[in-house]
Structure formats: structure tokens, C-alpha cells
PyMOL Python script that loads the backbone (N, CA, C, O; Angstrom):
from pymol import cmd

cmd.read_pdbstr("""\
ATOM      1  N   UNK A   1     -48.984  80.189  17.169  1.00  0.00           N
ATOM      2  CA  UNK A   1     -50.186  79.415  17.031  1.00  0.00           C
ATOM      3  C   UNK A   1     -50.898  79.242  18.372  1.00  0.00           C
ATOM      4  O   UNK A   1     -52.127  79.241  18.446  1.00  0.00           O
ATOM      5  N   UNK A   2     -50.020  79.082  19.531  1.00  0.00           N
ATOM      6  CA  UNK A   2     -50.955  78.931  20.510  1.00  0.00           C
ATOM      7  C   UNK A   2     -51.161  79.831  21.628  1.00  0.00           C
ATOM      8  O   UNK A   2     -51.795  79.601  22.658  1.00  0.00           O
ATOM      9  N   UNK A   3     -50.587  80.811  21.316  1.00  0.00           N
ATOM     10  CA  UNK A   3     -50.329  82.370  22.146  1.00  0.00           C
ATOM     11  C   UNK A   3     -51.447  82.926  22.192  1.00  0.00           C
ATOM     12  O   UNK A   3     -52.076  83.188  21.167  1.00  0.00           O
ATOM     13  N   UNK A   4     -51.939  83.235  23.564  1.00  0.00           N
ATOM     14  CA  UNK A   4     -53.656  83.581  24.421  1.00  0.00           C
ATOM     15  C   UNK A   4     -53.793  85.036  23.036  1.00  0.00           C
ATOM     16  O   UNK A   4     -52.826  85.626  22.554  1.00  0.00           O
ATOM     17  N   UNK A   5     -55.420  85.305  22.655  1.00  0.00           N
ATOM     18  CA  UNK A   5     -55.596  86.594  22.024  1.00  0.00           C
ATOM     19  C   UNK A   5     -56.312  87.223  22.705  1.00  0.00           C
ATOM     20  O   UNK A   5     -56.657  88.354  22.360  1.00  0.00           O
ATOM     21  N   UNK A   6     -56.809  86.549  24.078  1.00  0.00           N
ATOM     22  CA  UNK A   6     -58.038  87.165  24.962  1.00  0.00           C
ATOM     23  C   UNK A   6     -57.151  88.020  26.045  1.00  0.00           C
ATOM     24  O   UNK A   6     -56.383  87.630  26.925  1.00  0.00           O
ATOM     25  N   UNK A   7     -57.543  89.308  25.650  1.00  0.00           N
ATOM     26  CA  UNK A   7     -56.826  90.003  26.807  1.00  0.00           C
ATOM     27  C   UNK A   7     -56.557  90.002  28.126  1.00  0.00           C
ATOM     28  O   UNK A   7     -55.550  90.292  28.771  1.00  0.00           O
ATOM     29  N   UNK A   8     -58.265  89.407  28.581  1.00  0.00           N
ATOM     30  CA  UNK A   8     -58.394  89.194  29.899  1.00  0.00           C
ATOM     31  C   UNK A   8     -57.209  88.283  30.199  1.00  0.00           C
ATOM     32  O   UNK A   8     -56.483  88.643  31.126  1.00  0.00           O
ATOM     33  N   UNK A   9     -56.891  87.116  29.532  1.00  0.00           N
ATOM     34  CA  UNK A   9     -56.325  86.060  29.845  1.00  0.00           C
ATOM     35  C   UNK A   9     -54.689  86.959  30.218  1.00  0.00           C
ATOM     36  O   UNK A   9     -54.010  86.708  31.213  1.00  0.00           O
ATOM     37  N   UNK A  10     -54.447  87.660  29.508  1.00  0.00           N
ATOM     38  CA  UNK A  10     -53.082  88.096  29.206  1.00  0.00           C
ATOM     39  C   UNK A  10     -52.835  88.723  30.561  1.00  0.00           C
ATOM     40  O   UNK A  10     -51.780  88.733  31.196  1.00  0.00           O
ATOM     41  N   UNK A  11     -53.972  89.229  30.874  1.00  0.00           N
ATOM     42  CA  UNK A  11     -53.687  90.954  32.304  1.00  0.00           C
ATOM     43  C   UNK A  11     -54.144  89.809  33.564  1.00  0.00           C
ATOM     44  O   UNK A  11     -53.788  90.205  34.674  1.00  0.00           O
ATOM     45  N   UNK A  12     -54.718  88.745  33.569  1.00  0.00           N
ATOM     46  CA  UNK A  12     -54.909  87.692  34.443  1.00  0.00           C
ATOM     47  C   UNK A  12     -53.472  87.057  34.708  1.00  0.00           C
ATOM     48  O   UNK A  12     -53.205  87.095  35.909  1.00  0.00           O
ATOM     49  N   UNK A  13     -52.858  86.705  34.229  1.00  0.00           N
ATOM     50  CA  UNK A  13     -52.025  86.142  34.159  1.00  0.00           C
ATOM     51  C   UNK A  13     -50.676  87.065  35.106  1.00  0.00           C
ATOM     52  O   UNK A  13     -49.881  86.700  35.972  1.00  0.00           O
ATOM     53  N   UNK A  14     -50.907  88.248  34.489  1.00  0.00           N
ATOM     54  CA  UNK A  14     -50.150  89.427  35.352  1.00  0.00           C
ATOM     55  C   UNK A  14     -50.102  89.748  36.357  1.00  0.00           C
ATOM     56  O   UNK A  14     -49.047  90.103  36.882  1.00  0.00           O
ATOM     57  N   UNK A  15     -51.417  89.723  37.047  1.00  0.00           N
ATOM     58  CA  UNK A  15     -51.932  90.380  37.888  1.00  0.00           C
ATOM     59  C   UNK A  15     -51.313  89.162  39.173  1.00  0.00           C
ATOM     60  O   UNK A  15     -51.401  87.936  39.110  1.00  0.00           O
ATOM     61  N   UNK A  16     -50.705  89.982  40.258  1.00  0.00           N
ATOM     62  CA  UNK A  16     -50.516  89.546  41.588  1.00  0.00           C
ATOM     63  C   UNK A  16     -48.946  88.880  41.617  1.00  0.00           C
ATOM     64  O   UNK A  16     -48.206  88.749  42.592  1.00  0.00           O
ATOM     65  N   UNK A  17     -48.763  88.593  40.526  1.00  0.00           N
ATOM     66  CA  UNK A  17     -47.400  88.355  40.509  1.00  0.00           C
ATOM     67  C   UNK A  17     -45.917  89.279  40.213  1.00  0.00           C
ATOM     68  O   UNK A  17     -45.391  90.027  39.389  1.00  0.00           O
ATOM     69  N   UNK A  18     -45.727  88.708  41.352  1.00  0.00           N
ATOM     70  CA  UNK A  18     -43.692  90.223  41.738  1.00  0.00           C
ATOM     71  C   UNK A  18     -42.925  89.855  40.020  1.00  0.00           C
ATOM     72  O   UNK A  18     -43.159  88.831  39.377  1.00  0.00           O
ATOM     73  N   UNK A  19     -42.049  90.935  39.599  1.00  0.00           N
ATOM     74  CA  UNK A  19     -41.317  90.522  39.020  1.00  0.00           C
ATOM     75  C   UNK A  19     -40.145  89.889  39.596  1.00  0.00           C
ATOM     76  O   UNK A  19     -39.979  89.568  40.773  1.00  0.00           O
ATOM     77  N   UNK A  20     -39.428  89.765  38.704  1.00  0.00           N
ATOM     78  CA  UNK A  20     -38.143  88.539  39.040  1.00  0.00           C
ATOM     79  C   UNK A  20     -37.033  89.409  40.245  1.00  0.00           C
ATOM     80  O   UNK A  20     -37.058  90.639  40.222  1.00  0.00           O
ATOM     81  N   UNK A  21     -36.442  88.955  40.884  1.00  0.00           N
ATOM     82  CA  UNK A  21     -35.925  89.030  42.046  1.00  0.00           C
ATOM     83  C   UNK A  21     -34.956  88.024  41.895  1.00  0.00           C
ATOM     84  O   UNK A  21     -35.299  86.961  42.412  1.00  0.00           O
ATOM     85  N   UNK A  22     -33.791  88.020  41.318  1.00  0.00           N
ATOM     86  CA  UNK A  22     -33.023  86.727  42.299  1.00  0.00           C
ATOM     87  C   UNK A  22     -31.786  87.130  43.239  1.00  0.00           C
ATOM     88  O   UNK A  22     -30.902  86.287  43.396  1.00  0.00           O
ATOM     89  N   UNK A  23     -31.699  88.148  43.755  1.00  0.00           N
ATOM     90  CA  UNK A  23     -31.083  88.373  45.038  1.00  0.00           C
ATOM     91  C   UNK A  23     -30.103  89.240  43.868  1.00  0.00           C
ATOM     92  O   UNK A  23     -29.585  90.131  44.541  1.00  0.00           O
ATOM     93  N   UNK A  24     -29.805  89.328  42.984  1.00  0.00           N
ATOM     94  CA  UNK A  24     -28.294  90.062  42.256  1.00  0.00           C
ATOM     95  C   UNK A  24     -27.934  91.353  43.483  1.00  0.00           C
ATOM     96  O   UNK A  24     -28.634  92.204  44.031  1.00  0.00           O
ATOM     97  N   UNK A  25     -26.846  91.073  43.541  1.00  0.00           N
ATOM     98  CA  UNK A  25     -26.002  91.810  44.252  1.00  0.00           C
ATOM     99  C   UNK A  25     -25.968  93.567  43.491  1.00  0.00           C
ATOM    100  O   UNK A  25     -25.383  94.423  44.155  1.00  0.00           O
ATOM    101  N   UNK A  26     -26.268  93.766  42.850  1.00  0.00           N
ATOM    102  CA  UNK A  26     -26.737  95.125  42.014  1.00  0.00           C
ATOM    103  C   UNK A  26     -28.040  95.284  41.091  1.00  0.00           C
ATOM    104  O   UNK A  26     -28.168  95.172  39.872  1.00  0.00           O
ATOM    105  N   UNK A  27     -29.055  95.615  42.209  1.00  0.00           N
ATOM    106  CA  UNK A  27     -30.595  95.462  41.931  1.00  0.00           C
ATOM    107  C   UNK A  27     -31.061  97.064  42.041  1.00  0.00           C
ATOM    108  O   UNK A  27     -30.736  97.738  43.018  1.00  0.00           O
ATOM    109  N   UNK A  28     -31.485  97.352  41.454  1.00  0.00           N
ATOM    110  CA  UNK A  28     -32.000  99.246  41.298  1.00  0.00           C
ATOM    111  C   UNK A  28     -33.517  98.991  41.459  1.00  0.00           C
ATOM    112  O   UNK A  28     -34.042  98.155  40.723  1.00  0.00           O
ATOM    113  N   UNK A  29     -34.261  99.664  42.382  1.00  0.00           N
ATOM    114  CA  UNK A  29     -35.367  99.395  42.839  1.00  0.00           C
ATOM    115  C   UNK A  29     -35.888 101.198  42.270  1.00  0.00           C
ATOM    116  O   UNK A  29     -35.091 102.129  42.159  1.00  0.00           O
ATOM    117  N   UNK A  30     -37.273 101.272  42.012  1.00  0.00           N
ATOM    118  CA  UNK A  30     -36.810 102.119  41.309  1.00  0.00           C
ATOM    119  C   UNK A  30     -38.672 102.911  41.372  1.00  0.00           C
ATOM    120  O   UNK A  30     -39.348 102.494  40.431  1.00  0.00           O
ATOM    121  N   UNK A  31     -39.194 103.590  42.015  1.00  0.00           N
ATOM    122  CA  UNK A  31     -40.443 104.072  41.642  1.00  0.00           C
ATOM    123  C   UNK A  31     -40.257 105.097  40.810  1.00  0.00           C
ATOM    124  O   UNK A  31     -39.557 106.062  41.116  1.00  0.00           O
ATOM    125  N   UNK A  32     -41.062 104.940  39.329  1.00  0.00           N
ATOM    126  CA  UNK A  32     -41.108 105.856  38.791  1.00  0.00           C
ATOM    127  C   UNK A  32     -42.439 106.526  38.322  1.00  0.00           C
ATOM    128  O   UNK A  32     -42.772 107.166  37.325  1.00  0.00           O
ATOM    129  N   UNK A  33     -43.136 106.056  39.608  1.00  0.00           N
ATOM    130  CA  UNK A  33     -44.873 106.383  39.495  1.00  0.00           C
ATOM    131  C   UNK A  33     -44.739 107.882  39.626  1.00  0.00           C
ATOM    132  O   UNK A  33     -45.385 108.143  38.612  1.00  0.00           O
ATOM    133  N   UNK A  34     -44.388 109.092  40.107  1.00  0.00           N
ATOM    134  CA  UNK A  34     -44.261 110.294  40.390  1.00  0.00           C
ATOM    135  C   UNK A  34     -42.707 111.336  39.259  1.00  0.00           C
ATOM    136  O   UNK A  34     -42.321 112.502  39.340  1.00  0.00           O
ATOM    137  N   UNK A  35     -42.346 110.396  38.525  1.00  0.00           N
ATOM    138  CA  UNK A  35     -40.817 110.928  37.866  1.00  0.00           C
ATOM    139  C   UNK A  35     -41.103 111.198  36.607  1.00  0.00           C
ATOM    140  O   UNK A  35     -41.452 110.342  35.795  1.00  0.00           O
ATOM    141  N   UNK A  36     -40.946 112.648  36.317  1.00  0.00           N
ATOM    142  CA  UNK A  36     -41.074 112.393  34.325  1.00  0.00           C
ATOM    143  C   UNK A  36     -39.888 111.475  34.297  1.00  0.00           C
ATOM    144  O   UNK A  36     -39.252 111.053  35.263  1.00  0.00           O
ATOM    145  N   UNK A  37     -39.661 111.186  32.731  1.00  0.00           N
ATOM    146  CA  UNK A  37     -38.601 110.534  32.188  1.00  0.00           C
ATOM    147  C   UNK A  37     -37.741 111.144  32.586  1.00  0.00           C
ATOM    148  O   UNK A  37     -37.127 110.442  33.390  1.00  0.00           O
ATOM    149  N   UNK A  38     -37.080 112.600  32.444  1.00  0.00           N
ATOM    150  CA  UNK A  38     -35.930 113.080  32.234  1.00  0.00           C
ATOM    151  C   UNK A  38     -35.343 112.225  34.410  1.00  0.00           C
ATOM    152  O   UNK A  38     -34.461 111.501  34.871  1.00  0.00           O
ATOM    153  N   UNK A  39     -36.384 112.880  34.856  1.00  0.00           N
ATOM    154  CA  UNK A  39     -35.820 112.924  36.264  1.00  0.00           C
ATOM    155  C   UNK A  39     -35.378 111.064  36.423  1.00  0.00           C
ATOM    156  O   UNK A  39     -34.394 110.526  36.931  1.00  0.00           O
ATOM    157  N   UNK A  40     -36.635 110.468  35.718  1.00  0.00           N
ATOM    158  CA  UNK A  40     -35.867 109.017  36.329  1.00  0.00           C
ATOM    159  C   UNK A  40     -34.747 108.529  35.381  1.00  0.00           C
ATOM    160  O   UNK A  40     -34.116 107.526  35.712  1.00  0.00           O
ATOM    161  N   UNK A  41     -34.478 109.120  34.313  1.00  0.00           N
ATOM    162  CA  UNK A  41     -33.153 108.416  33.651  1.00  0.00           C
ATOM    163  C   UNK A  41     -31.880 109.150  34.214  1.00  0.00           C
ATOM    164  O   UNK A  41     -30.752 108.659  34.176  1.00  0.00           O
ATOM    165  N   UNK A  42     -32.135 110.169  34.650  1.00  0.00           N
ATOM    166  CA  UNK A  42     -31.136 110.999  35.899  1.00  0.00           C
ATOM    167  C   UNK A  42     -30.698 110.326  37.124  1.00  0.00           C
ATOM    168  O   UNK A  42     -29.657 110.363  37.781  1.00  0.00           O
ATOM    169  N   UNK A  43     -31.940 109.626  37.242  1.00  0.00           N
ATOM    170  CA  UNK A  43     -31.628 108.490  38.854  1.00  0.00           C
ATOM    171  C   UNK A  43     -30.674 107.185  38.470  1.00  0.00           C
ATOM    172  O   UNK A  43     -29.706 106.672  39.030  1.00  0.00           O
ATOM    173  N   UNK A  44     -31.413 106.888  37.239  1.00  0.00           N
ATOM    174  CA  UNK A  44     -30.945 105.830  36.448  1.00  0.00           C
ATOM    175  C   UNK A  44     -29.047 106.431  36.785  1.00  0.00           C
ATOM    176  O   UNK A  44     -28.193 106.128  37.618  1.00  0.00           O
ATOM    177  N   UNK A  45     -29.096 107.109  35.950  1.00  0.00           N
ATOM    178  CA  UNK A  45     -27.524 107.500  35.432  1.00  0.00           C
ATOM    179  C   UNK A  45     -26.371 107.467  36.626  1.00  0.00           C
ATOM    180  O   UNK A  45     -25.269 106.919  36.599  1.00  0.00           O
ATOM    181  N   UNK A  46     -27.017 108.264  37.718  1.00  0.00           N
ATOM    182  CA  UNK A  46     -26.726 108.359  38.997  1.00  0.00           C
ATOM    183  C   UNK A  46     -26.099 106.900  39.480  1.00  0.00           C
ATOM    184  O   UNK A  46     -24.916 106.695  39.752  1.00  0.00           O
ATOM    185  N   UNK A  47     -27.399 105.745  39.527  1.00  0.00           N
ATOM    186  CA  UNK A  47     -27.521 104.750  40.298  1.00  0.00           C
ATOM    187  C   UNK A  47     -26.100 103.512  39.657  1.00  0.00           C
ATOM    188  O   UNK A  47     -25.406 102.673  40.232  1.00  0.00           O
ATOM    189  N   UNK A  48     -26.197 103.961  38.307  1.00  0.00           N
ATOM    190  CA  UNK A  48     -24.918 102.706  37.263  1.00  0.00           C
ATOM    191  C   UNK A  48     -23.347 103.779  37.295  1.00  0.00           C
ATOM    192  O   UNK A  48     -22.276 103.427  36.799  1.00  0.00           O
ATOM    193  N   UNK A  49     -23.582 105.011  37.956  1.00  0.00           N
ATOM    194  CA  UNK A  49     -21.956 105.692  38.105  1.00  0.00           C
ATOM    195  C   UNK A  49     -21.630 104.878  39.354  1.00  0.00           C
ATOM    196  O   UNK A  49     -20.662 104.119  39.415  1.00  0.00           O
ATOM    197  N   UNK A  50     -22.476 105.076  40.319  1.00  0.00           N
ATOM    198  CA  UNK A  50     -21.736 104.062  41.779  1.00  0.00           C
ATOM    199  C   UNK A  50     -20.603 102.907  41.434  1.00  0.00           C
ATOM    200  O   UNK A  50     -20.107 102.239  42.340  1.00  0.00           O
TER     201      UNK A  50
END
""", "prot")
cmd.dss("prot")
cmd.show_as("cartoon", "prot")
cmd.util.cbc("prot")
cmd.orient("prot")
């Protein structure tokens, strides 16, 4: 019932803020702006064998 329908409001709300961070001792940082899928679930796979 009271959940925004105005998009702007939704991508406003987004905008400028980090996701969550709380220090976990096993944090995967991870650009996958340049990776098809296959290559970043490869990194993925890689990164949870350690």
C-alpha cells in the first residue's frame, strides 16, 4: 500500500549510495562491467574454492 510507484523516486533513492559493507572477513569485490557471464561465474568459482 505504501510502496513509491514513481520511478524517479525509486532510482533517487539509489543513486549515490555504496552498497552494504560491514567489514566480513570474506568479501568478493567483484567488477563485472567488462566480463560475460561465463568469465565472471569462473571468477566467482575460483574466488569460494580459496
Amino acid at each position: 500500500m505504501r510502496k513509491p510507484r514513481d520511478v524517479t523516486l525509486v532510482n533517487g533513492n539509489r543513486d549515490g549510495r555504496p552498497l552494504i559493507d560491514r567489514g566480513g572477513d570474506r568479501l568478493l569485490h567483484l567488477d563485472v562491467s567488462h566480463l560475460s557471464v561465463d568469465s565472471a561465474a569462473t571468477a566467482i568459482a575460483k574466488w569460494l574454492a580459496k
